[in-house]
N, CA, C and O atoms as a MOPAC input file, in Angstrom:
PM7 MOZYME 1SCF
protein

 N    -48.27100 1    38.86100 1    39.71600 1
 C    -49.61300 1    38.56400 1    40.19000 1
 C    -49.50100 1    37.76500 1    41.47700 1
 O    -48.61800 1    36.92500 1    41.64700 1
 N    -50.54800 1    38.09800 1    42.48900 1
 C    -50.63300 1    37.36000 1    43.75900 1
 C    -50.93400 1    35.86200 1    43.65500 1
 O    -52.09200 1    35.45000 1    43.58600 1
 N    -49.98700 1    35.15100 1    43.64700 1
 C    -50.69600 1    33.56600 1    43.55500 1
 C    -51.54200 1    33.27700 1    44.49600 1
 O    -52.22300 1    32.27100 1    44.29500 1
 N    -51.74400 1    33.96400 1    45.65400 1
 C    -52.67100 1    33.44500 1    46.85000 1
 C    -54.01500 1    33.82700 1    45.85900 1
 O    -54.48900 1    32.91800 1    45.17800 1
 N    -54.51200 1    34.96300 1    45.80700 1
 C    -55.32700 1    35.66000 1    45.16500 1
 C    -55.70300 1    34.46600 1    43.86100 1
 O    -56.75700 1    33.83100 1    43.87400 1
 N    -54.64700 1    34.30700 1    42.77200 1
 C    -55.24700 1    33.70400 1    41.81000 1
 C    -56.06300 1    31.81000 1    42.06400 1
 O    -56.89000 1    31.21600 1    41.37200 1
 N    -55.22700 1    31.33100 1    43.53700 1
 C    -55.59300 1    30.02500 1    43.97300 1
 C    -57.04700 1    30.03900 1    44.51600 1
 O    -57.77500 1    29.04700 1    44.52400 1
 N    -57.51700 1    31.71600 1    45.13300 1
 C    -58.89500 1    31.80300 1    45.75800 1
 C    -59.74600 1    31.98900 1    44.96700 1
 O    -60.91100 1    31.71100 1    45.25100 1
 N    -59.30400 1    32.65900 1    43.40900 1
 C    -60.09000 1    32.53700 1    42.71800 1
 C    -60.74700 1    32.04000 1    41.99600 1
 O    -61.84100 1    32.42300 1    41.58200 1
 N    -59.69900 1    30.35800 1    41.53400 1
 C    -60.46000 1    29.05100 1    41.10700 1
 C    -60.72000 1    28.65300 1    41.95400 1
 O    -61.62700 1    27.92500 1    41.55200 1
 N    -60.65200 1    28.44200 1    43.33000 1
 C    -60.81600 1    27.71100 1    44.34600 1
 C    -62.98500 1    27.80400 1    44.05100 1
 O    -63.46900 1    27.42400 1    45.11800 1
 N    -63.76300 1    28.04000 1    43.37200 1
 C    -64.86500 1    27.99500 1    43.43400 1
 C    -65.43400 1    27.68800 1    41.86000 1
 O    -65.01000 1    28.14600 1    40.79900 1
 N    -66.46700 1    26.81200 1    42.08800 1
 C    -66.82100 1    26.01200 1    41.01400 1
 C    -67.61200 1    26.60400 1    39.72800 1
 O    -67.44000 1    26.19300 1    38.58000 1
 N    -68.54800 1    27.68100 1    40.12200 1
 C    -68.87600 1    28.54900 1    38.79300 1
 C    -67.46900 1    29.75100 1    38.51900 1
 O    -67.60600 1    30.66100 1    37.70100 1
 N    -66.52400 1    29.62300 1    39.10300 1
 C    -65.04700 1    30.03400 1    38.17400 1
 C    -65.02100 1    29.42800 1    37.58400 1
 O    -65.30200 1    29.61700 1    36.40100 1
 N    -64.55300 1    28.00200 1    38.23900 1
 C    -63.62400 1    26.90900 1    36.97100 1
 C    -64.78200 1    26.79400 1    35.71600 1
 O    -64.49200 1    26.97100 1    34.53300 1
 N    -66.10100 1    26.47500 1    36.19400 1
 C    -66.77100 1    26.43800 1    34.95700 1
 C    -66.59400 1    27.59700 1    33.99200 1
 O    -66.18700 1    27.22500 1    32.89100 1
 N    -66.82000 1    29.08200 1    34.13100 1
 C    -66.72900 1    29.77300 1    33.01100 1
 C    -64.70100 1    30.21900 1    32.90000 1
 O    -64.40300 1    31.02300 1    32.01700 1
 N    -63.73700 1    29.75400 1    33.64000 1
 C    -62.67800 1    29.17800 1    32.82000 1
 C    -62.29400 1    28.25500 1    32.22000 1
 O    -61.16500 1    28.31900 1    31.73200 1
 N    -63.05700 1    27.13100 1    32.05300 1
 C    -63.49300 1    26.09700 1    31.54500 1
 C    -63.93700 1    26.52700 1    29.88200 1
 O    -63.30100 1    26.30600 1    28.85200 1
 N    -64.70400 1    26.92600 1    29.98400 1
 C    -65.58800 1    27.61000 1    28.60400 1
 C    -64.59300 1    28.38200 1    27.76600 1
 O    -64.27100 1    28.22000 1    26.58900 1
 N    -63.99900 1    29.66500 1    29.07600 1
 C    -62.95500 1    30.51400 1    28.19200 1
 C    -61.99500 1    29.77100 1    27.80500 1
 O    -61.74200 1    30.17100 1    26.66900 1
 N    -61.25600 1    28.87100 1    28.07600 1
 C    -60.03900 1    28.35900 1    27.35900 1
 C    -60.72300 1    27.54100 1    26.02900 1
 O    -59.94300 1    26.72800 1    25.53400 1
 N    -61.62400 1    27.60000 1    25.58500 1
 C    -61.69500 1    27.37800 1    24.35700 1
 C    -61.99000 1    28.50700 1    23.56000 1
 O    -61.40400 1    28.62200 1    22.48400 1
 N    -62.66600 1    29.21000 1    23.85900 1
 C    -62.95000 1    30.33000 1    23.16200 1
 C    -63.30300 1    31.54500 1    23.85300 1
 O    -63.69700 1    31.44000 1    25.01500 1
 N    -63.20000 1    32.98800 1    23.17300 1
 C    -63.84300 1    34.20500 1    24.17100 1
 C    -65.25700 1    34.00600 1    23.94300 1
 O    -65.92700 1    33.57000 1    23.00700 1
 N    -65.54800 1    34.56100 1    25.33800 1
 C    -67.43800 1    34.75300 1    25.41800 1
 C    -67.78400 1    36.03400 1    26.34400 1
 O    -67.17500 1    36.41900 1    27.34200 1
 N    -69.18600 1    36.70500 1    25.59900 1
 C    -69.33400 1    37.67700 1    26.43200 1
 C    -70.39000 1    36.99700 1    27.44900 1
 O    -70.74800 1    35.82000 1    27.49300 1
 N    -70.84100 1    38.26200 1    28.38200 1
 C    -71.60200 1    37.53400 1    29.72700 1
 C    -72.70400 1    36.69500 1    29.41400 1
 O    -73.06800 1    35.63100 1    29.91300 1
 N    -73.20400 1    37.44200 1    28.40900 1
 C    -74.32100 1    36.63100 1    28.01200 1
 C    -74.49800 1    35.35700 1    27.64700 1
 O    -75.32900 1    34.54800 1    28.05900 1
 N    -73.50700 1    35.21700 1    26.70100 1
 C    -73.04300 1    34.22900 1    26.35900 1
 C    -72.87600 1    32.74600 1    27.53100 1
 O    -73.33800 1    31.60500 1    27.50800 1
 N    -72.05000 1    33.43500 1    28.39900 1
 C    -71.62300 1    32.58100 1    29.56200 1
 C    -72.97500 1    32.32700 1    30.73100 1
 O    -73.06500 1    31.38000 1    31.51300 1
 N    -73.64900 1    33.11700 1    30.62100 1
 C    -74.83800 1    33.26700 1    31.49100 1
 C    -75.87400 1    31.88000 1    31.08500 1
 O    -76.25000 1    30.98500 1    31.84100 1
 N    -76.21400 1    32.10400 1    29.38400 1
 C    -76.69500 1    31.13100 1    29.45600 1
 C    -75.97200 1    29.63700 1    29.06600 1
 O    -76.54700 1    28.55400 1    28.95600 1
 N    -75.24800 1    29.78600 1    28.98000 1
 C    -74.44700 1    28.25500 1    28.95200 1
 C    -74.30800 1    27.70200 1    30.47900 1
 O    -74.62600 1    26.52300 1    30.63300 1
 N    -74.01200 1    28.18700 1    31.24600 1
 C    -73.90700 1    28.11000 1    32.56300 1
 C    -75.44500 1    27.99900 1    33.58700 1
 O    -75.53200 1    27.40800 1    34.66300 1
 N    -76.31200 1    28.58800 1    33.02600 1
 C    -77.38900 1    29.03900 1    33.42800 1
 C    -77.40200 1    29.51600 1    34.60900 1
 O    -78.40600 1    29.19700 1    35.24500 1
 N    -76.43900 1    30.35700 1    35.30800 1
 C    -76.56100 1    31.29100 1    35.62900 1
 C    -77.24100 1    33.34100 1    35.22400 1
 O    -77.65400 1    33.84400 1    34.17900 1
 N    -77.06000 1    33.87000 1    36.49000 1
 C    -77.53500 1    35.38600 1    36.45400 1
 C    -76.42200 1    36.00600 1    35.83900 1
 O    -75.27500 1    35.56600 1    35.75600 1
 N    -77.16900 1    37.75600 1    35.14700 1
 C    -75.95000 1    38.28500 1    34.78100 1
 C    -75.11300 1    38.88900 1    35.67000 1
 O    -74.06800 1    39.40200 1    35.27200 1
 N    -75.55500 1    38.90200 1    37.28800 1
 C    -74.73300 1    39.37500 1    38.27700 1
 C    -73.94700 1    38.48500 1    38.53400 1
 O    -72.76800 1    38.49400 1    38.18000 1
 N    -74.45400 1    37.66300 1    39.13600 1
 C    -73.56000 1    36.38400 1    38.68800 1
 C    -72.61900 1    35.94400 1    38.01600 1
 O    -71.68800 1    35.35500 1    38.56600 1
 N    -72.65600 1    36.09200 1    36.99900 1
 C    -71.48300 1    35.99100 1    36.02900 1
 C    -70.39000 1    37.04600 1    36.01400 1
 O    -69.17000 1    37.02600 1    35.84800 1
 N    -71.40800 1    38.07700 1    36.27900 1
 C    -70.40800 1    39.41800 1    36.28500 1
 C    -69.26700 1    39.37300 1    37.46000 1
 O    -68.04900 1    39.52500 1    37.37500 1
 N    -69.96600 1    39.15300 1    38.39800 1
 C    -69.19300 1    38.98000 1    39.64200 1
 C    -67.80300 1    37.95700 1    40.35000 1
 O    -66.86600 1    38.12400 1    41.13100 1
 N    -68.43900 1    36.75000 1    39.43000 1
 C    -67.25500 1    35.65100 1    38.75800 1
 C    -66.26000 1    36.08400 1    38.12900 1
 O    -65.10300 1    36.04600 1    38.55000 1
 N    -66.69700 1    36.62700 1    36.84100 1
 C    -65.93400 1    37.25800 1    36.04900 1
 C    -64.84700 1    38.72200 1    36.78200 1
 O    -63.61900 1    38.81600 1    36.77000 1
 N    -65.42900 1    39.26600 1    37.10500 1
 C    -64.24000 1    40.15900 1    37.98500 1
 C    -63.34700 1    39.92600 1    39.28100 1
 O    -62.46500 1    40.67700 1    39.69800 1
 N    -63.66900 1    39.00600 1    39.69700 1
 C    -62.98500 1    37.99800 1    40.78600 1
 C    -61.74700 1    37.23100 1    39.59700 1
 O    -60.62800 1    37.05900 1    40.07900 1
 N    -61.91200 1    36.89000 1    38.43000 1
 C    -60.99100 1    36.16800 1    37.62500 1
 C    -60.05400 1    37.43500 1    37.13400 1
 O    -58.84200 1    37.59900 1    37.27000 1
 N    -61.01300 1    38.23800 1    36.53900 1
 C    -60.15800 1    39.48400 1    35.86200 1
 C    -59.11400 1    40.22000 1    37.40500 1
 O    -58.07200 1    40.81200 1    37.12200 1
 N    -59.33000 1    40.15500 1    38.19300 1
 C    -58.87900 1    40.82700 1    39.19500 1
 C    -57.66000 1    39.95300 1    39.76200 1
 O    -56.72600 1    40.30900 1    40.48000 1
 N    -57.97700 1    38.63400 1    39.18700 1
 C    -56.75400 1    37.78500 1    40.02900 1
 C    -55.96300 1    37.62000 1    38.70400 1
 O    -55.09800 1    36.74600 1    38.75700 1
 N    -56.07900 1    38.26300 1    37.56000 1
 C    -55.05500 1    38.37200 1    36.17300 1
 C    -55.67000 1    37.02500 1    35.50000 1
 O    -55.20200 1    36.73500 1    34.39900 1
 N    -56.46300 1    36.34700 1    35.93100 1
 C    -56.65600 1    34.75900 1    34.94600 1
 C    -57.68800 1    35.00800 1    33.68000 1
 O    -58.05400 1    34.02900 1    33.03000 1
 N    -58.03900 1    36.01000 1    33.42200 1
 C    -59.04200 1    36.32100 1    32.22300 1
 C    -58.28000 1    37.96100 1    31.88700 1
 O    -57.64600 1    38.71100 1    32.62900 1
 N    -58.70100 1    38.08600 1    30.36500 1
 C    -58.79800 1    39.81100 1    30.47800 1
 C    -60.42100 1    40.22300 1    29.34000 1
 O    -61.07100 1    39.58600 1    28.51100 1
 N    -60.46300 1    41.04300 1    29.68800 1
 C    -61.59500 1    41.69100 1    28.66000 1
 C    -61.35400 1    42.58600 1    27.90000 1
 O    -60.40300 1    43.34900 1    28.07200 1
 N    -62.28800 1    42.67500 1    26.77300 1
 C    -62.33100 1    43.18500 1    25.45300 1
 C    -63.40000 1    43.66100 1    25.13200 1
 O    -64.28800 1    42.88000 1    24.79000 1
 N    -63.66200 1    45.14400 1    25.14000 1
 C    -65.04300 1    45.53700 1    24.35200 1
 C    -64.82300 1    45.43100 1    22.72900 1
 O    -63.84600 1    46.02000 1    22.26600 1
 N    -65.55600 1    44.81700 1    21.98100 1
 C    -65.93800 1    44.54000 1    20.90100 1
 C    -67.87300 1    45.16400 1    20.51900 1
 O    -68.97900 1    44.80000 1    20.92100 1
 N    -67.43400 1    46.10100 1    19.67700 1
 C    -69.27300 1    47.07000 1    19.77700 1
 C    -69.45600 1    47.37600 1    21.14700 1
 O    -68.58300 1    47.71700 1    21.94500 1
 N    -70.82800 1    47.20400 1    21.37700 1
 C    -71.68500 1    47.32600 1    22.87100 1
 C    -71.51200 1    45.96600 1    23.88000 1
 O    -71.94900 1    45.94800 1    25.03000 1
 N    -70.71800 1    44.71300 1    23.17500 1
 C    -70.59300 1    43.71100 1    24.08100 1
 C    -68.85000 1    43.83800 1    25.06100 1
 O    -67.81100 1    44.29900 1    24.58900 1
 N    -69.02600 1    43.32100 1    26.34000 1
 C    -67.84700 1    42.79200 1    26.40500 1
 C    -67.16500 1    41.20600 1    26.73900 1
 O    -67.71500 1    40.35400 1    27.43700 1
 N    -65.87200 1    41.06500 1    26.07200 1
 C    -65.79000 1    39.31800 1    25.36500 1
 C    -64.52100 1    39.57000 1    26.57000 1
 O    -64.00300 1    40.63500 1    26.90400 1
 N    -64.23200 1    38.09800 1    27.09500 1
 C    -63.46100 1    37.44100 1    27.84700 1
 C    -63.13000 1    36.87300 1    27.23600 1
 O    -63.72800 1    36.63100 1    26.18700 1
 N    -61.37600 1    36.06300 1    27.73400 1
 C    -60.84900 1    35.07100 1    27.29600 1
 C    -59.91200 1    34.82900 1    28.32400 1
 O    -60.31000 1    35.41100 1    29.33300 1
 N    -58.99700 1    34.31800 1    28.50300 1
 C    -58.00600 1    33.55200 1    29.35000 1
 C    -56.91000 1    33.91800 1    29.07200 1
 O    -56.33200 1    33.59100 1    28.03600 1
 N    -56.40400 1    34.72200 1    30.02600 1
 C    -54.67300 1    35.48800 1    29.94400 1
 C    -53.95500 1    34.03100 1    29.58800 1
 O    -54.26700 1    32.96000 1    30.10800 1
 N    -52.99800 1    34.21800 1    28.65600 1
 C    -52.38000 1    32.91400 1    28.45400 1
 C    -50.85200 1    33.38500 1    29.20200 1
 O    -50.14800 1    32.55400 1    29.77700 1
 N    -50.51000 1    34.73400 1    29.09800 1
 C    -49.25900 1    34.65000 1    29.83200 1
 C    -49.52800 1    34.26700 1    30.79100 1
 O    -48.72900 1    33.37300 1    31.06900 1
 N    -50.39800 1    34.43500 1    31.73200 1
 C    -50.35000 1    33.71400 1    32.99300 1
 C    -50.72500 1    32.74600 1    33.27800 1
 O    -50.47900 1    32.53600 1    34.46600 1
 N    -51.50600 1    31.53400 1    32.55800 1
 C    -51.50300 1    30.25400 1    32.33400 1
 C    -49.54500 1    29.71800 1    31.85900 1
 O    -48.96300 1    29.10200 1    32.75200 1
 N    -48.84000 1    29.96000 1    30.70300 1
 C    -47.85100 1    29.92600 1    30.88800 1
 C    -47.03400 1    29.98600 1    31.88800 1
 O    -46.18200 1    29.10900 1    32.02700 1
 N    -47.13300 1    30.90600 1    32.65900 1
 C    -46.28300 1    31.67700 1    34.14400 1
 C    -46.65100 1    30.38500 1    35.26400 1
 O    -45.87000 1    29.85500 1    36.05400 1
 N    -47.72800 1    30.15900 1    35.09900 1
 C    -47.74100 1    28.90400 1    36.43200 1
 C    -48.31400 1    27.34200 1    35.76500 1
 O    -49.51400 1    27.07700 1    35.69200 1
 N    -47.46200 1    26.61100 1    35.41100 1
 C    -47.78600 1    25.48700 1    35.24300 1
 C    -49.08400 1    24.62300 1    35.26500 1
 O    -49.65500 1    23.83300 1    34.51400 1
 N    -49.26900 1    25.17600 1    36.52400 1
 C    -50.71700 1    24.26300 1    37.04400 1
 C    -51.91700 1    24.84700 1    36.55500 1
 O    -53.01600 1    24.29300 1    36.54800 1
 N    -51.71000 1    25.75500 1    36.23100 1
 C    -53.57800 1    26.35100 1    35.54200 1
 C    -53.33400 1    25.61600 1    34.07000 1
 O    -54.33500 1    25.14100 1    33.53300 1
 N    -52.32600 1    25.52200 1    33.53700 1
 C    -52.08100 1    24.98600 1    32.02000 1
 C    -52.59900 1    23.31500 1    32.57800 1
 O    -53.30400 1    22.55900 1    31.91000 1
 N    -52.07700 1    23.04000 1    33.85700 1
 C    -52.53300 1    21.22900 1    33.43200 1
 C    -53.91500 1    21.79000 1    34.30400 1
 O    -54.78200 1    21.65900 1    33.44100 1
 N    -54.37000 1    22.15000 1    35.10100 1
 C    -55.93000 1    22.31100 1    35.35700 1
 C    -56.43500 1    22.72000 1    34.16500 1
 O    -57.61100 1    22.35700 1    34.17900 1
 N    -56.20900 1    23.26000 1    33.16700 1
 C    -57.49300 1    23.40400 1    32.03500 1
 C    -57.59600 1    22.41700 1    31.30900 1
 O    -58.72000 1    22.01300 1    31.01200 1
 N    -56.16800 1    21.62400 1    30.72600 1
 C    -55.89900 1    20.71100 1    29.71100 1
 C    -56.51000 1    19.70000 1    30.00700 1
 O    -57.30400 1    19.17100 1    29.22900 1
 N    -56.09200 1    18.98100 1    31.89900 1
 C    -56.17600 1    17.83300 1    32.14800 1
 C    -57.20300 1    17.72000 1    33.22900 1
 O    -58.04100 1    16.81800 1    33.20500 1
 N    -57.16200 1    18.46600 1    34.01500 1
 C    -58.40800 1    17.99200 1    35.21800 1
 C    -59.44100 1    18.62000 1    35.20900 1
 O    -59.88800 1    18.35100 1    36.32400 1
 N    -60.19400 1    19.31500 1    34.71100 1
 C    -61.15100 1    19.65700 1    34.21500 1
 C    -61.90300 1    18.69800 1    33.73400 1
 O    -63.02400 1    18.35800 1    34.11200 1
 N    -61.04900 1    18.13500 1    32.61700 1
 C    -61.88800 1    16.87700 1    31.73800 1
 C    -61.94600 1    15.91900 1    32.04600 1
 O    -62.30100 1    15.09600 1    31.20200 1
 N    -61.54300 1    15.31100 1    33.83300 1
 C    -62.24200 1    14.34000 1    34.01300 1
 C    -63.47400 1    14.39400 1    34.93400 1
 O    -64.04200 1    13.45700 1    35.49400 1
 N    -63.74800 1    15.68300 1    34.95900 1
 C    -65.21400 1    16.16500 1    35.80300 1
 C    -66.37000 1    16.14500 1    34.77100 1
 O    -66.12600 1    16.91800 1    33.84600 1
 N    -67.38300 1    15.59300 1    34.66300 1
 C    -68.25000 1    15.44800 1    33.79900 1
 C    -68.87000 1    16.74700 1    33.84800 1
 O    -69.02700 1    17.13300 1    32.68900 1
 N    -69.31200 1    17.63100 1    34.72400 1
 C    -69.98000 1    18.48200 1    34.57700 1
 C    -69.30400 1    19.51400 1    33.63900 1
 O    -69.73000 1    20.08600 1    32.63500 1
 N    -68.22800 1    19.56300 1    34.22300 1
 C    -67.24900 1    20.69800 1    33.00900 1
 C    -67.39000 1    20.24200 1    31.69400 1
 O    -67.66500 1    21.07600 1    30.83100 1
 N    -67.20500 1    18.68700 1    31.28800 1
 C    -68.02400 1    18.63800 1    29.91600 1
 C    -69.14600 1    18.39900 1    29.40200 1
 O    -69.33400 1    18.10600 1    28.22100 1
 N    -70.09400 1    18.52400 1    30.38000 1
 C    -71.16100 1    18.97300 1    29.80100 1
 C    -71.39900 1    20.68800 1    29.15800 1
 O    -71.87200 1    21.05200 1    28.08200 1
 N    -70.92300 1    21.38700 1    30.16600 1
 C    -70.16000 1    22.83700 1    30.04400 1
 C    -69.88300 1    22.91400 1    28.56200 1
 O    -70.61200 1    23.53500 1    27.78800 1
 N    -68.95200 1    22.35000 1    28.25200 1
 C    -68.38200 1    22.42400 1    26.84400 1
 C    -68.88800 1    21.71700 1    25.57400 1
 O    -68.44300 1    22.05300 1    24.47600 1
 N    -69.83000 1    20.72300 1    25.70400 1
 C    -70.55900 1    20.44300 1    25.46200 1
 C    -72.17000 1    21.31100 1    24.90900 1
 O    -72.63700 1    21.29900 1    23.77000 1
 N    -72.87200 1    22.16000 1    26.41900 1
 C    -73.70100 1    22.56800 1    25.63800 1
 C    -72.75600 1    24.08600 1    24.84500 1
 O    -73.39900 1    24.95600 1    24.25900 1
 N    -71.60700 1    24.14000 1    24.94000 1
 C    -71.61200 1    25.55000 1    24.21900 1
 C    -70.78200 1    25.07100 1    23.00700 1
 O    -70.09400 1    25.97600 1    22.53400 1
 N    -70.66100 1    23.77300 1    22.33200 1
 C    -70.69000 1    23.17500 1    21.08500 1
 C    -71.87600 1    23.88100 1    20.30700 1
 O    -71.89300 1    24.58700 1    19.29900 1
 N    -73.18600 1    23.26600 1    21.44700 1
 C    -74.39800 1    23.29600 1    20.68500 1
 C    -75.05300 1    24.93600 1    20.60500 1
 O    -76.00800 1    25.30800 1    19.92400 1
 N    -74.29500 1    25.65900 1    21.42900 1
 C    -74.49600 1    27.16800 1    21.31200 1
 C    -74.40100 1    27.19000 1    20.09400 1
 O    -75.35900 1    27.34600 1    19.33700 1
 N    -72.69000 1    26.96400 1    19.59200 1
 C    -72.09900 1    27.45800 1    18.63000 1
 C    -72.73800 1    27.26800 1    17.07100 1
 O    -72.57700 1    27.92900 1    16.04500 1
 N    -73.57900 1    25.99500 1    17.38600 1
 C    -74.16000 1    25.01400 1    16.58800 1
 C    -75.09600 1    26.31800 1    15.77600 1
 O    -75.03100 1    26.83300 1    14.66000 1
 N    -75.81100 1    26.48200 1    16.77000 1
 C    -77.03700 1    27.06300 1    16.27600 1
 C    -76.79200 1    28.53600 1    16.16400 1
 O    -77.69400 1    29.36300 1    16.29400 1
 N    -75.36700 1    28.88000 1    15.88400 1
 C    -74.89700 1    30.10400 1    15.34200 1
 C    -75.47400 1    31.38500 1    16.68800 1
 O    -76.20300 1    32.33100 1    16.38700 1
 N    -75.07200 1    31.18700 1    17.82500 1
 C    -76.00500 1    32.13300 1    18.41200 1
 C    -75.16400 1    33.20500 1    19.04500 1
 O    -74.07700 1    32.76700 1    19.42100 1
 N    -75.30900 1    34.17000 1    19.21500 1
 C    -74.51200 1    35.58300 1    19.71200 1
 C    -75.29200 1    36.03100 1    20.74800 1
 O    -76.35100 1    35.74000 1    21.30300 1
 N    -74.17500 1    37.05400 1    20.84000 1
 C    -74.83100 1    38.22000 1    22.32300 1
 C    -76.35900 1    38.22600 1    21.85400 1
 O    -77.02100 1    37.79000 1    22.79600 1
 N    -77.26800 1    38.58100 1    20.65500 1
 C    -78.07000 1    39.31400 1    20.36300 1
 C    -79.24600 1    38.15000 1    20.64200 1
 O    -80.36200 1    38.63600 1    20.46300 1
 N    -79.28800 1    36.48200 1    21.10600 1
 C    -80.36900 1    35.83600 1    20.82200 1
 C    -79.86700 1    35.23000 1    22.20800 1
 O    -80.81600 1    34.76200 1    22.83800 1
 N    -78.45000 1    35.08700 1    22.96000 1
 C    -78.17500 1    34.11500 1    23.91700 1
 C    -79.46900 1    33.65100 1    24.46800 1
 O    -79.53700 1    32.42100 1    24.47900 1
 N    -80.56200 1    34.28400 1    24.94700 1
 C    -81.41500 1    33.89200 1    26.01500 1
 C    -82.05800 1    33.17600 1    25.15800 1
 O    -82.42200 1    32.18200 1    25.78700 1
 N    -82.42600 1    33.09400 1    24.04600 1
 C    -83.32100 1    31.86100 1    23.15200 1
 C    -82.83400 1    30.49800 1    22.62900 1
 O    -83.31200 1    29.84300 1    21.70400 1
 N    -81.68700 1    30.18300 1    23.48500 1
 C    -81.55700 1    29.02300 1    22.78600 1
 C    -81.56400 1    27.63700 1    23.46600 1
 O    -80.98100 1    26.68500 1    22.94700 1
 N    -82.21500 1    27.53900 1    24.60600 1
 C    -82.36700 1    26.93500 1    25.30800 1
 C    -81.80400 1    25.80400 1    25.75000 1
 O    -82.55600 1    24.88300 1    26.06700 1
 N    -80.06900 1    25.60700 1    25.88700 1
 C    -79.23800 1    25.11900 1    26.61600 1
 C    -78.90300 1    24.81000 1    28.05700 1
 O    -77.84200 1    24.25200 1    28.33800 1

């Protein structure tokens, strides 16, 4: 994988946020859309800028598709392993990030209600 490529692709802040999210768990767009409160172009467009630089892969599961965080390539370069673990979490906004998608999880919510739960 191009490391230039994968450095331009966190290099922007609604990345790190929905790689932020994915290293705890997979989420589909929706999912990430409203935790983020961002668009679904938006997200989409994030999201293939990550998938394209190898730092996420996707998974159709039914009619949704779920992201998560290539771990071989977190392994392969050191520094995305201490950027998720360690500097992330001293940016408050990233835990708020993780934070409201506690309270996603809380209220049991999926692809099928994301937009109603008002996070």
């Amino acid at each position: 994988m191009n490391l230039i490529r994968i450095l331009k692709a966190l290099g922007d802040g609604t990345r790190l946020s929905i790689v932020n999210l994915l290293r705890v768990e997979t989420l589909c767009v929706c999912e990430i859309e409203a935790i983020i409160q961002s668009s679904q172009s938006n997200v989409s467009r994030h999201l293939g800028k990550l998938r394209d630089a190898g730092i996420i892969y996707s998974e159709k599961k039914s009619q949704w598709v779920y992201y998560g965080i290539n771990m071989e390539l977190v392994n392969q370069y050191s520094f995305i392993k201490t950027l998720l673990k360690e500097d992330l979490a001293k940016h408050p906004e990233y835990q708020e990030e993780l934070a409201k998608l506690k309270i996603y999880r809380e209220q049991n919510s999926g692809c099928q209600n994301a937009e109603d739960i008002g996070v």
